[in-house]
C-alpha positions as CSV (number, residue, x, y, z in Angstrom):
1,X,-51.5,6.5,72.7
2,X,-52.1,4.0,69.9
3,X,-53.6,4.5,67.8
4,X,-55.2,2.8,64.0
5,X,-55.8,3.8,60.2
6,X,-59.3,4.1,59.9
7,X,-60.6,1.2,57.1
8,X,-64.0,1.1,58.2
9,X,-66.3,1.9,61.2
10,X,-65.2,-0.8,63.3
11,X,-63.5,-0.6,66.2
12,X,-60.0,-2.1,66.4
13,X,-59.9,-4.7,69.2
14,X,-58.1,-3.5,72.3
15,X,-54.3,-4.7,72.8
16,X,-54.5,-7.1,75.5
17,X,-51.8,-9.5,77.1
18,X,-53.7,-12.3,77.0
19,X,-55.6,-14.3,74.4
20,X,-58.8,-12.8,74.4
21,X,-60.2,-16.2,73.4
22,X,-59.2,-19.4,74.4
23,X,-59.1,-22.4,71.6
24,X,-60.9,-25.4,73.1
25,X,-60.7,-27.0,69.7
26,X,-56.8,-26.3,68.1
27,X,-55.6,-27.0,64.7
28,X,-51.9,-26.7,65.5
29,X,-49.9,-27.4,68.8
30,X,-46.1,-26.2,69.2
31,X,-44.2,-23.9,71.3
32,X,-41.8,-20.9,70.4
33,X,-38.8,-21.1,72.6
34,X,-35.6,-18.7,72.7
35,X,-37.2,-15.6,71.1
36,X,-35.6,-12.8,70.2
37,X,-38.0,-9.2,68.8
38,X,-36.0,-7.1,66.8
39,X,-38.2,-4.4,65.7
40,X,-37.7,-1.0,64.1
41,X,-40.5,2.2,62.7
42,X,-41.4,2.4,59.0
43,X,-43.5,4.5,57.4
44,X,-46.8,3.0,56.9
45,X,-47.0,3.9,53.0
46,X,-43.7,2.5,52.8
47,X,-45.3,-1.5,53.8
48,X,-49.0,-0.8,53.1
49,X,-48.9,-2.4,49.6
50,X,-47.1,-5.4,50.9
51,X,-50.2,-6.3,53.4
52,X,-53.4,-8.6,52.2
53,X,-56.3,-7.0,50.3
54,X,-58.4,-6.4,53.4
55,X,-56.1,-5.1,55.8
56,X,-53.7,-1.6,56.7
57,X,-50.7,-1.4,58.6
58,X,-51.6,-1.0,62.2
59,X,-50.1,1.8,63.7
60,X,-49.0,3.7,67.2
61,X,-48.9,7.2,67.0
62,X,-48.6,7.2,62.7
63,X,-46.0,5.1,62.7
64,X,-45.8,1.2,62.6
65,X,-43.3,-1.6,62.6
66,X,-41.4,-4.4,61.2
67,X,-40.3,-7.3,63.0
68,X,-37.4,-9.5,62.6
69,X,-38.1,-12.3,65.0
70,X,-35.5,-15.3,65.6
71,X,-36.6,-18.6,67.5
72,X,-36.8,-22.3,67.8
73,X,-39.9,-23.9,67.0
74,X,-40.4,-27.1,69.3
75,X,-42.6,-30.3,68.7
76,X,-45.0,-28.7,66.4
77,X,-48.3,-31.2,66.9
78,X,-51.4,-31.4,64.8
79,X,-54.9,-31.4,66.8
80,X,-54.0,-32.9,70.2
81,X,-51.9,-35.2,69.2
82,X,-48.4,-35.2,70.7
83,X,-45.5,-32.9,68.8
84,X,-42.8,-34.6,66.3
85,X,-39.4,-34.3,68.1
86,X,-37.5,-34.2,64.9
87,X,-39.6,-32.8,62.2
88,X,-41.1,-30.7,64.2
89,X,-38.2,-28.5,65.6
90,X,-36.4,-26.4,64.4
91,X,-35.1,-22.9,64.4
92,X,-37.5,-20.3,62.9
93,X,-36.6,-16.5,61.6
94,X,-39.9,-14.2,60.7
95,X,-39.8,-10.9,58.9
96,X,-43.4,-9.4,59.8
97,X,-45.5,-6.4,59.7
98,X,-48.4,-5.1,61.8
99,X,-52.0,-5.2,60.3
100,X,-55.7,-4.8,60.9
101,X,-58.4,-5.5,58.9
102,X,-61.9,-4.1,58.5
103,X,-63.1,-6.0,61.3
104,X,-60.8,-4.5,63.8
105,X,-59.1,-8.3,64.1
106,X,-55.3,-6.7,64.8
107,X,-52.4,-9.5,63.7
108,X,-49.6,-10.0,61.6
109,X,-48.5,-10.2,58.0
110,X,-45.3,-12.8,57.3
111,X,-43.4,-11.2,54.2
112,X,-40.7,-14.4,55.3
113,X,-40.3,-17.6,57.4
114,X,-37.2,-18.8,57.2
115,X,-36.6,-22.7,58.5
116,X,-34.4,-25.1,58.7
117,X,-36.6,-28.2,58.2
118,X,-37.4,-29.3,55.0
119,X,-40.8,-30.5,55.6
120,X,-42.1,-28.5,57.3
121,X,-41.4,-25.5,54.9
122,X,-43.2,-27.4,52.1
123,X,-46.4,-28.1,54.3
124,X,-46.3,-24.5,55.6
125,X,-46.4,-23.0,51.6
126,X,-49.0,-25.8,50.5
127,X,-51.6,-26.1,52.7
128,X,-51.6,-22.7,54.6
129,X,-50.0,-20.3,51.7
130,X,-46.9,-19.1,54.3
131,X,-43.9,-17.8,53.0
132,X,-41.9,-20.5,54.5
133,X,-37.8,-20.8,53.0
134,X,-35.7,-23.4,53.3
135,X,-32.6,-22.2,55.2
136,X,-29.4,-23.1,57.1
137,X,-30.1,-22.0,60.7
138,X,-28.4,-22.5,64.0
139,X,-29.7,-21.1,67.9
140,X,-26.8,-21.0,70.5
141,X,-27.0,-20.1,73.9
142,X,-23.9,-18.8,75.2
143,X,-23.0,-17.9,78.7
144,X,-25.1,-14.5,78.7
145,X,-26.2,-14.3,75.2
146,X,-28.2,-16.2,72.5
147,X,-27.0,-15.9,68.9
148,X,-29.0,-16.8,65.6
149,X,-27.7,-17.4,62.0
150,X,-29.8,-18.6,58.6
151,X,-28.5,-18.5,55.5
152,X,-31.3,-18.9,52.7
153,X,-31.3,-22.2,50.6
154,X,-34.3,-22.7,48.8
155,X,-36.7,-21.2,46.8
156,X,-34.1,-18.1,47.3
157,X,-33.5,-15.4,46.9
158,X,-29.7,-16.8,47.7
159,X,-27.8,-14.9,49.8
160,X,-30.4,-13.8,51.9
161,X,-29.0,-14.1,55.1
162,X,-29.3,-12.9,59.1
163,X,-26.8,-13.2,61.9
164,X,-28.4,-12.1,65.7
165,X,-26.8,-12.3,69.0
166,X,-28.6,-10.7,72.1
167,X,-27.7,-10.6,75.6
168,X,-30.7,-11.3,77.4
169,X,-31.4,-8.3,80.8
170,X,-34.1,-8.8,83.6
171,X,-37.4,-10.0,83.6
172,X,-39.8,-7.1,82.9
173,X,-42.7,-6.4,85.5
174,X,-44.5,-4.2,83.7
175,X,-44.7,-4.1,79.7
176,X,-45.1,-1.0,78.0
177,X,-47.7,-0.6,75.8
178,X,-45.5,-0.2,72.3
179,X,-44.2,-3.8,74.2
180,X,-47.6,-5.5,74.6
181,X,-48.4,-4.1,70.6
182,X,-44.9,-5.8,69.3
183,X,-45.9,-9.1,71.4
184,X,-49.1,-9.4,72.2
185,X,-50.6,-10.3,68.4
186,X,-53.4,-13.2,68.5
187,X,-53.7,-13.7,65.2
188,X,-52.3,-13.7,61.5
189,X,-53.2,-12.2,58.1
190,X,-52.8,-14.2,55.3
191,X,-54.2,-14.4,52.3
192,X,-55.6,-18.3,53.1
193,X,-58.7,-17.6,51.0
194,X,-59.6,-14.7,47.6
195,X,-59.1,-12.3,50.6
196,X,-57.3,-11.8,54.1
197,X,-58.4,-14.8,56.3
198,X,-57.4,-14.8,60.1
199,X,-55.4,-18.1,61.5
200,X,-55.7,-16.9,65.5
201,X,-53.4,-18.4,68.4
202,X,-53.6,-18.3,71.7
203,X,-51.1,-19.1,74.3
204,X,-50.0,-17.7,78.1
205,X,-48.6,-14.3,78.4
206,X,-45.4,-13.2,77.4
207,X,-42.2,-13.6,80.0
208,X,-40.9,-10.7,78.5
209,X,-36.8,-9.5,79.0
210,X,-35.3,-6.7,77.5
211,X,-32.5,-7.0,75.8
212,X,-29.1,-5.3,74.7
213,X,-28.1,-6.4,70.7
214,X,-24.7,-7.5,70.6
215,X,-24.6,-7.9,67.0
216,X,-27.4,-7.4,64.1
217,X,-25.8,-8.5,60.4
218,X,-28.8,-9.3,58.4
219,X,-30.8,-8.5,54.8
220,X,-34.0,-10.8,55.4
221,X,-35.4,-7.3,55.8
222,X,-34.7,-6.0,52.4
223,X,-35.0,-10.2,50.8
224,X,-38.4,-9.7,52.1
225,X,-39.0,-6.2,49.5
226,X,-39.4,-3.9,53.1
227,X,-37.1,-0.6,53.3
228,X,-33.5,-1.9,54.4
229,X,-33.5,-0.8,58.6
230,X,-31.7,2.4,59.2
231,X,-30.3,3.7,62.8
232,X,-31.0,1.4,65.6
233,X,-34.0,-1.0,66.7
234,X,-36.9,1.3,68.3
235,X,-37.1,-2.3,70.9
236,X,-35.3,-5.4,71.4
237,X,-36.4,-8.2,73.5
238,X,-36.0,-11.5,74.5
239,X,-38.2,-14.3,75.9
240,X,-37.7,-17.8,76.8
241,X,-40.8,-18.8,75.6
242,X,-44.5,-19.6,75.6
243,X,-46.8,-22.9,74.7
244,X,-49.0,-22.1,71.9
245,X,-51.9,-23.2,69.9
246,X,-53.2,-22.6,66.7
247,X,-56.5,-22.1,65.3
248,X,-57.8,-23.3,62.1
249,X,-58.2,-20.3,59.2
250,X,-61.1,-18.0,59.0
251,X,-63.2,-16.7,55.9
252,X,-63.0,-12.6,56.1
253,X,-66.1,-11.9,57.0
254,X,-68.8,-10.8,54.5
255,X,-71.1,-7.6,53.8
């Protein structure tokens, strides 16, 4: 069962695998492609100071999660204009958390986003406050697996560094729910305003593989001030990837 820490009386929005509301008017075009979710359990105490003023680490059954998530980022696009082919690709490694705030809006929390494009990592930190770094990065899709590397460049800390390789299994049918909690997110915490604003997404719903890790070298996780992951992933999965739009920032809500 999942289940939340309480913040308030309202109620947390239900986990569903689609966008519960479609963006007729988006800020941000792009797509994720090749994604691999590497997640494992932390204590919630242990992240809870690390999350906006406004929100708590969302939980399922006491415990919740953090993410390390490797993909490419293709044609990003503002409005409806067409996405940049050059600037606008590249690969993409998040360390996230799970949140909710008072409002029962259920998203994540970016501690790290590392990239290998330049510009795109300076736009993300000005105008949207995103901990976007500048790193090396490289997506390769073997035979049977998919294998990520970054190696942090800029603004540090150097060294920080992750190395993934997966090996992609069979589609599945019928998520479970600690799945569709890891995945289906529509929405992101971030501190865009004096307190946690939401920046929402929608896009279709996960094509979802599990996946077996070949090989997990990495301390974005610790870079990123979380607990360094012991014992194995609680999931790994992969997914080939989704269209997705972004909406622009909203206030928290007030009284």
């Amino acid at each position: 069962m999942l289940s939340l820490v309480s913040i308030t009386s309202s109620e947390p929005e239900p986990i569903t695998p689609d966008a519960p509301v479609a963006l007729s008017r988006p800020l941000l075009t792009q797509q994720w492609l090749d994604l691999t979710f590497v997640h494992w359990a932390v204590d919630p105490a242990a992240v809870a100071g690390l999350l906006p003023d406004g929100t708590v680490p969302d939980t399922v059954d006491g415990v919740t999660f953090v993410g390390l998530v490797a993909f490419r980022m293709h044609k990003v696009g503002w409005l409806r204009l067409p996405g940049v082919p050059y600037f606008g690709s590249f690969p993409e490694t998040n360390v996230r958390l799970y949140s909710v705030d008072a409002h029962g809006r259920r998203g994540v929390v970016f501690r790290s986003m590392d990239a290998s494009r330049l510009l795109p990592v300076v736009m993300g930190r000005l105008a949207f406050r995103l901990p976007y770094v500048w790193s090396r990065m490289s997506v390769r899709t073997g035979e049977d697996t998919v294998g990520y590397t970054s190696a942090r460049r800029l603004p540090g800390p150097r060294g920080a560094y992750s190395r993934l390789v997966v090996r992609p299994g069979e589609r599945i049918t019928e998520p479970t729910g600690l799945e569709h909690f890891l995945t289906a997110r529509w929405g992101m915490h971030n501190p865009f305003f004096s307190d946690a604003g939401f920046l929402p997404n929608d896009h279709p719903r996960w094509p979802l593989h599990r996946a077996t890790l070949v090989a997990c070298e990495e301390n974005l996780v610790e870079s990123a001030g979380l607990p360094t992951p012991v014992g194995e992933p609680v999931s790994v999965l992969y997914s080939p990837g989704v269209p997705v739009r972004l909406g622009r920032p909203i206030p928290p809500p007030r009284g």
